[in-house]
Every structure is written in structure tokens, then in C-alpha cells.
C-alpha positions as CSV (number, residue, x, y, z in Angstrom):
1,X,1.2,51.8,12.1
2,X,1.1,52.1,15.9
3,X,3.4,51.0,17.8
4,X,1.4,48.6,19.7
5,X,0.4,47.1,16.6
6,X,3.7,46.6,15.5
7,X,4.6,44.5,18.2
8,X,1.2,42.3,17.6
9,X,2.4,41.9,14.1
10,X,6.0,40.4,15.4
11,X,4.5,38.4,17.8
12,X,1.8,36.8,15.4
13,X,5.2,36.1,12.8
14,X,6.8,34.4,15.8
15,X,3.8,32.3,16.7
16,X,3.9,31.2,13.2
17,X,7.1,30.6,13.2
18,X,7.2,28.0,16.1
19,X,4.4,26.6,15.1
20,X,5.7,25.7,11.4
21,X,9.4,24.7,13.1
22,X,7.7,22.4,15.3
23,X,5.3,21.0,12.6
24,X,8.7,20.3,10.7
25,X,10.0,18.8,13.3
26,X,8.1,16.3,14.3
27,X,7.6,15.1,10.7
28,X,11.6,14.4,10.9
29,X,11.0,12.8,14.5
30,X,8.8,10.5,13.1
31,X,11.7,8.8,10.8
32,X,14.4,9.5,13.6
33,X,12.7,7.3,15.9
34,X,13.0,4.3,13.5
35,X,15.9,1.6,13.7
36,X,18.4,3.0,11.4
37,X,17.9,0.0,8.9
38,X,14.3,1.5,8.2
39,X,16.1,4.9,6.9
40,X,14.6,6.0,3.6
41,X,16.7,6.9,0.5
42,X,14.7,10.1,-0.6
43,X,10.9,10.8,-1.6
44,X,8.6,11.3,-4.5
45,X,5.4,13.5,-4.0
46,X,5.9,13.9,-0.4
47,X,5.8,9.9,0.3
48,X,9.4,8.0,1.6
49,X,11.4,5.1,-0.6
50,X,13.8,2.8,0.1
51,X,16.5,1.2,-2.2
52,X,17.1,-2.2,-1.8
53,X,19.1,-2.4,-4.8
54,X,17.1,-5.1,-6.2
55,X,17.5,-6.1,-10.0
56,X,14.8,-4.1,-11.6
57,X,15.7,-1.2,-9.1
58,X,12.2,-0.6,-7.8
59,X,12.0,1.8,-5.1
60,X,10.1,0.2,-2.2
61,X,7.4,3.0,-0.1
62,X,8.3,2.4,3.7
63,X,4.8,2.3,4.6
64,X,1.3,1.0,3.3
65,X,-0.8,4.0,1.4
66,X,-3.1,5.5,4.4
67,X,0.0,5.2,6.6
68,X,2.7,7.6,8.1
69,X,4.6,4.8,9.9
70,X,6.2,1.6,8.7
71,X,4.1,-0.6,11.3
72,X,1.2,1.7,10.9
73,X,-1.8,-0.5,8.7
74,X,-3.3,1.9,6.9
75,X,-6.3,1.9,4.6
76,X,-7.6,-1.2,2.4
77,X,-8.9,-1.2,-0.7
78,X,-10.4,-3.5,-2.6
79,X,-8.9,-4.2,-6.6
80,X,-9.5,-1.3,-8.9
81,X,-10.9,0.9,-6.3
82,X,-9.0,3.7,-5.1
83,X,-10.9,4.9,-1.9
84,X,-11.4,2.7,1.8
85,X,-15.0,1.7,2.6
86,X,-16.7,0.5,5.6
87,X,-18.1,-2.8,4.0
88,X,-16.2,-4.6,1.6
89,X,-18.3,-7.2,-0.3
90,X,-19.1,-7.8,-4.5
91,X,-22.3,-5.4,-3.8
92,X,-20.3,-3.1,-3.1
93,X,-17.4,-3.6,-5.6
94,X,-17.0,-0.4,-7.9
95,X,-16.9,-3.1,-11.1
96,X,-19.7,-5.4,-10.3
97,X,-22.5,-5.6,-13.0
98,X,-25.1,-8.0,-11.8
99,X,-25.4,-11.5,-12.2
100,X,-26.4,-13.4,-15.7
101,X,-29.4,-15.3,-15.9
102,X,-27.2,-18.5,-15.5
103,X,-25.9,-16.8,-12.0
104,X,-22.7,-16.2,-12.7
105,X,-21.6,-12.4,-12.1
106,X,-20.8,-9.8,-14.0
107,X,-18.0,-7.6,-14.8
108,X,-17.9,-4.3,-16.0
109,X,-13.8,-3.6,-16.5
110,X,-11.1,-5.8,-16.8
111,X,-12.6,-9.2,-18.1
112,X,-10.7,-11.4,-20.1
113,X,-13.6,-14.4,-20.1
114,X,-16.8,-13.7,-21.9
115,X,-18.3,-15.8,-18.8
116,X,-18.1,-12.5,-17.0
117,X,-19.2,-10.0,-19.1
118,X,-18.0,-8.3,-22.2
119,X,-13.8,-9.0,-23.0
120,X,-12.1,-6.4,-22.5
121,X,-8.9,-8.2,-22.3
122,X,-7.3,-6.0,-19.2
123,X,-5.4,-7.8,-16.6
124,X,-3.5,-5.0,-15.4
125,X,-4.9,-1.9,-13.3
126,X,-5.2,1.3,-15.1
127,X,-3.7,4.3,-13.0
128,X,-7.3,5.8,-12.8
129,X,-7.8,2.6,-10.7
130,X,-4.4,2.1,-8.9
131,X,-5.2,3.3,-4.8
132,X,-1.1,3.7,-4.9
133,X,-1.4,6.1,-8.5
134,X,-4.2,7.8,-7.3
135,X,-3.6,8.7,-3.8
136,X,0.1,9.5,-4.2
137,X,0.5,10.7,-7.7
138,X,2.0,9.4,-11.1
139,X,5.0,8.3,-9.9
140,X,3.6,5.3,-7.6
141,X,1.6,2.6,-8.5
142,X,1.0,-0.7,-6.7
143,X,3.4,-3.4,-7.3
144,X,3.4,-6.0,-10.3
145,X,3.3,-9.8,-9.8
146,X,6.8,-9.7,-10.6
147,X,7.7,-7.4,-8.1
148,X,5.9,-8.9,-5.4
149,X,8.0,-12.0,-6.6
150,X,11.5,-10.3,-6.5
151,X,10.7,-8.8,-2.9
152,X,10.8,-11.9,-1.6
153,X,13.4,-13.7,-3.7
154,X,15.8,-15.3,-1.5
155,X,18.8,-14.1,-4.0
156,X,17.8,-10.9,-3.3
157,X,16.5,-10.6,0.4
158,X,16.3,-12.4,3.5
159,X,13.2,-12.2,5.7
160,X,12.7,-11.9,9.7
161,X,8.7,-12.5,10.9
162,X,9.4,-9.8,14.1
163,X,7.9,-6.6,16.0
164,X,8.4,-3.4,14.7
165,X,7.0,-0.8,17.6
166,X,4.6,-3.7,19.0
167,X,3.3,-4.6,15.5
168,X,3.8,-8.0,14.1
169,X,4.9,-8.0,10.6
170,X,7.4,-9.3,7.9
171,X,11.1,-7.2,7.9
172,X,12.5,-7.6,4.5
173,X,16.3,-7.1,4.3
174,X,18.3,-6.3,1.1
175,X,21.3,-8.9,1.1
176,X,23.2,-5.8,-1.2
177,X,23.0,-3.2,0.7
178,X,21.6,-4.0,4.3
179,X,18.6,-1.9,3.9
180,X,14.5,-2.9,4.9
181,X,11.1,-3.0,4.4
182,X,8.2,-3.6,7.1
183,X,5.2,-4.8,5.7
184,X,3.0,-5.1,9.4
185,X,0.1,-8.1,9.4
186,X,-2.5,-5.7,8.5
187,X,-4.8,-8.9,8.0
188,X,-7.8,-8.9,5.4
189,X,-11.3,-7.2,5.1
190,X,-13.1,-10.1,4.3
191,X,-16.4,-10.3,2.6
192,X,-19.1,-9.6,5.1
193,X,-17.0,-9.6,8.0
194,X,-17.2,-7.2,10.8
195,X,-13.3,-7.9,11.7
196,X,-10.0,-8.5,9.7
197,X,-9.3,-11.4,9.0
198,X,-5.7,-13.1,10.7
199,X,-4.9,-9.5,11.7
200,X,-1.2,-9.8,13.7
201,X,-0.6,-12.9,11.8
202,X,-0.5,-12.3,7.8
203,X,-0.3,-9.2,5.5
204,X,-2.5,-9.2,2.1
205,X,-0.6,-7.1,0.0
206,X,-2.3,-6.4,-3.5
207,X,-0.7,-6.7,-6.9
208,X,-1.9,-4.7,-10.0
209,X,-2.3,-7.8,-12.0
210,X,-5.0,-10.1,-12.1
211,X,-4.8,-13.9,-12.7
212,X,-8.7,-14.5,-13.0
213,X,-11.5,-12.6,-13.6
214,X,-12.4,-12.4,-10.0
215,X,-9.3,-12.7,-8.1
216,X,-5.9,-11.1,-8.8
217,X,-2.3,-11.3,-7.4
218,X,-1.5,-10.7,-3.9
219,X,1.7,-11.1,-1.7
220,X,1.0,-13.1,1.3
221,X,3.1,-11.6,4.1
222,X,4.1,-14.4,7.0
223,X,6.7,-15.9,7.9
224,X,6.7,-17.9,4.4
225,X,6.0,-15.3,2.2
226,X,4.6,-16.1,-1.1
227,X,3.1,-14.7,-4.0
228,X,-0.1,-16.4,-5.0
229,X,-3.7,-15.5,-6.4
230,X,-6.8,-16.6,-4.0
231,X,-8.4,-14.1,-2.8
232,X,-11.0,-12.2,-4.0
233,X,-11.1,-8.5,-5.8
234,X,-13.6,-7.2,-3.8
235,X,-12.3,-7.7,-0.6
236,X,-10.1,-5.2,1.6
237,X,-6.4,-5.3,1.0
238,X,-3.1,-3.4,1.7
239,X,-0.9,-1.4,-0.5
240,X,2.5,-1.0,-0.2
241,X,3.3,1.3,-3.6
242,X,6.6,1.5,-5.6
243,X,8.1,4.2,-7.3
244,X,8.5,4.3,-11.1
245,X,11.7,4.8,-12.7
């Protein structure tokens, strides 16, 4: 080889080099910038947890799937579908069959009430059909009624509606062990509508369990949390995924 093409070579593996150091880099900046009570505990497939040593020890994501910030919104997804759209409506809706002659709608996967279609008795999102499973891998899925619930059980947690980097949102903090969640006000995309819905004021954050046949589960993320079941499956919500153990 010639000599000037030696030197090429080592100055091609030293462009490379920066490059990847600086790639590195700023993927650590990104977490080094955030308030030291928003450190993560480790990762699973490339995405961050947090341990807020709660009873079941679930490991809580630090940021919504479609995210790479805490107070970043990220994608929404509507219940059993694991990919974002632009319109969010029951025509749309990956399990809608039609309508009966009597005008009631149909469903095609998890009905528990003949009404809708035929029983298949599933309440509980299969990880084909879990956004979280899918898009991060087998070792998240989204949250269960019950962990929504123990997120925001007072024994467990106190919560502060505040501003993480200009974003409005709900900081959950671990009365253990000091440690938080954001969830940002990510808002809803509603049926038919061209905006989200009480964006900067409320978070919809989506269980994996359904209560009815058209609705399921969904943390309500202000500043009086709750856990409660009105809205509907086929509109646009957040996921905030936890880690199996």
C-alpha cells in the first residue's frame, strides 16, 4: 500500500472515531442534563428504567414509547395497535368489524359481550398488540390496571403537577427511595379531532386491560391523578412501558 494511502486509511479510522465518541456522547448528555432525581437505574433493550421500589417492584421507563426525553410526548396509539397514525377514529381502529344490523359495532379481538361480536373472553392485550412489547421488545409491555393504581398510591408515592424543561406534567416521587417519574400532559387524540385534546393540562396514559368492550383502563395524569376507564379504544393515547421481572 502506498504511502499516501496509508495515511487516508488513518484518517478515515479517526473520522470514525470522533464521529462514534461524539454519537456516544451526546446519548449520555441527554440523561446528564436531567435533575439528578430523574437518574435511571439501568436499561433493558436499549430503553432506561427507574426503581421506585414500589411493592410489586415494577421498573418504571423514564419516558413515553416514541420518546428519548422524560418531557418529550412521544407517539399515541390507540388500544391494541402498535404503530401511530394520522387519524385516530373507530374507522380506522385495527379491531373494528362493522356495525350489526341493530347498529351496534363490531369487534373482531378481545370481546367479552356477544353484543359486540363473537366472545372471545380477552380483556388483557396480547404482546403482538402491546405498542410497549412491540416497539421495545419482550421485556416491556404497557402497564396493568393495577400498576397504574400503585403509581399513584399515596403509600407509595407523592405527586408534584410541575415543569420539567418547559413541559407541564405529573412528577411522581418514590416516598422509599427518593427517586421519579415524569409523565408530561401529552393530552389525547381524540376521535375526529385535528388537535389533542387538553394537551399541557392532562396525560392519558393507557393500561393493558380493558373494562368494557369499547373502552379500557387508562391513568389520568393531573394534578389528581386517577385511574379510571372512559375513554375510548380507538383513540390516541400515551405509553409509558414497564419492565417485566
Amino acid at each position: 500500500m502506498k504511502a499516501r494511502d496509508i495515511l487516508s486509511a488513518l484518517l478515515l479510522l479517526l473520522v470514525c472515531a470522533g464521529t462514534c465518541a461524539v454519537s456516544s456522547c451526546s446519548k449520555n448528555d441527554a440523561e446528564e442534563n436531567e435533575p439528578a432525581e430523574y437518574k435511571s437505574d439501568g436499561s433493558s433493550n436499549g430503553h432506561m428504567y427507574v426503581d421506585l421500589a414500589l411493592p410489586s417492584g415494577t421498573l418504571w421507563a423514564t419516558c413515553n414509547v416514541g420518546a428519548n426525553r422524560p418531557e418529550e410526548y412521544g407517539s399515541y396509539f390507540a388500544w391494541g395497535e402498535t404503530k401511530p397514525k394520522d387519524k385516530y377514529s373507530l374507522e380506522t381502529y385495527v379491531f373494528f368489524g362493522g356495525y350489526k344490523s341493530n347498529g351496534r359495532l363490531v369487534l373482531l379481538k378481545y370481546c367479552t359481550d356477544s353484543g359486540y361480536g363473537s366472545v372471545d373472553g380477552k380483556n388483557e392485550l396480547e404482546p403482538e398488540d402491546d405498542a410497549a412489547t412491540a416497539n421495545w421488545g419482550k421485556k416491556w409491555q404497557t402497564p396493568s390496571k393495577e400498576q397504574l393504581e400503585e403509581l399513584i398510591d399515596e403509600n407509595n408515592i407523592t405527586t408534584e403537577w410541575t415543569t420539567l424543561n418547559g413541559v407541564n406534567g405529573l412528577k411522581i416521587i418514590s416516598r422509599r427511595n427518593g427517586k421519579s417519574v415524569f409523565l408530561p400532559a401529552a393530552g389525547i387524540n381524540e376521535s375526529g379531532s385535528t388537535s389533542l385534546y387538553v394537551e399541557y393540562k392532562m396525560g392519558y396514559y393507557m393500561s393493558r386491560m380493558s373494562k368494557k368492550n369499547t373502552e379500557m383502563y387508562v391513568l389520568f395524569a393531573d394534578d389528581t391523578p386517577k385511574v379510571d376507564y372512559d375513554t375510548w379504544r380507538w383513540e390516541g393515547h400515551s405509553v409509558r412501558p414497564v419492565r417485566k421481572q
